[in-house]
N, C-alpha and C positions, 0 to 999 in steps of 0.2 A: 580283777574284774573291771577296773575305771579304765585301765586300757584297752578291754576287748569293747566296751562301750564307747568308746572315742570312735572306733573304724563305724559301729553303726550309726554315730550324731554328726560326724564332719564329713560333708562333703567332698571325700577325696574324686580326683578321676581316677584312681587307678583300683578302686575300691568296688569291687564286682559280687555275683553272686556269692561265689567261692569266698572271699574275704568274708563277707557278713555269716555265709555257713556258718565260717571258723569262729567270728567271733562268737556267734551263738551257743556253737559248743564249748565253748571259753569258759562261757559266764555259765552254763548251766553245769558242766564241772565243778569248777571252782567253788559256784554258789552251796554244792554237796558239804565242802567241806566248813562250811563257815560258823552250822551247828554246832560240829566237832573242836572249832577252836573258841568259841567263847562257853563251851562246857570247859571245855581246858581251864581257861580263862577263870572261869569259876570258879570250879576249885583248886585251885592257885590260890585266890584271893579271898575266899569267903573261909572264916574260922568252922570248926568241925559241929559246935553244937549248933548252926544254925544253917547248917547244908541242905538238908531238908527243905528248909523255909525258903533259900533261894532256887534250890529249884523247881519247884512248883512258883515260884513268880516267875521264873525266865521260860518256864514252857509255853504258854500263851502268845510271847513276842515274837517268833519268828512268825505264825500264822498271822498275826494283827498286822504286822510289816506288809506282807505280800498281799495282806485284804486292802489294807491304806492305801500300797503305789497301785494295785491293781484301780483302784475306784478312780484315784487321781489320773491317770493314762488315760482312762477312760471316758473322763469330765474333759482333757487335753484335746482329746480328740473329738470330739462331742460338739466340743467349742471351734473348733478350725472347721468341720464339717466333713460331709462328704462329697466328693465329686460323680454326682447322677450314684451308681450301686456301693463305690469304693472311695475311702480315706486315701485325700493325695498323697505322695510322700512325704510332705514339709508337715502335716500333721502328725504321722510319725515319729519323723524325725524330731517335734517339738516334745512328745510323748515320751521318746526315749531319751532325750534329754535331761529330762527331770529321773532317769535311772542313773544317769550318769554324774546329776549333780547328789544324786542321794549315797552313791558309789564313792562318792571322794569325800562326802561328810565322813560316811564308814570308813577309810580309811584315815583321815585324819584322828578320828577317836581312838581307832587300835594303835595307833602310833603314840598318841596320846597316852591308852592306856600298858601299852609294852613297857616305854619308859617308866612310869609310877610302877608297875611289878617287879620288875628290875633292880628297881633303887628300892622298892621296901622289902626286898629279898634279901638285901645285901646286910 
């Protein structure tokens, strides 16, 4: 996902409608499966009598996540302004920025946590 978000925050030339499509379909792909692996994730790591307990803590957080960046985009842009009816691009672009820095904390943490399940699997 940190990759498809690169083609829509860096200003390439050669980076067109077609590319941003794609990366869009990328991220909203990808984004499907990302419930499914930190449920994985879970139970993997969480002991059996208190499975219950974590998954009703972790149901709430994907929605709280997409109300959080939503609000923050939104404040991004907010703050840059609008150009007479429309948001220029470089507001945007500053917007989606903050997807893409929050896209590479998430993946540092899985990476993070891949290794600790690994090594306390073993």
């Amino acid at each position: 996902i940190a990759g498809a978000w690169i083609i829509i925050t860096v200003p390439l030339s050669f980076v067109g409608i077609g590319y941003v499509s794609a990366a869009f379909f990328i991220i909203g792909v990808s984004s499907g499966a990302v419930a499914t692996t930190t449920w994985s994730l879970v139970n993997d790591t969480t002991p059996r009598r208190i499975m219950g307990l974590m998954s009703g803590f972790l149901n709430p957080f994907p929605l709280l996540g997409m109300a959080i960046l939503q609000s923050l985009t939104g404040t991004i842009l907010d703050y840059i302004g609008p150009v007479g009816d429309m948001y220029p691009p470089e507001a945007f672009r500053a917007a989606f920025s903050l997807c893409f820095a929050v896209s590479v904390l998430c993946l540092a943490i899985a990476i993070s946590l891949r290794t600790t399940v690994k090594h306390s699997s073993n």
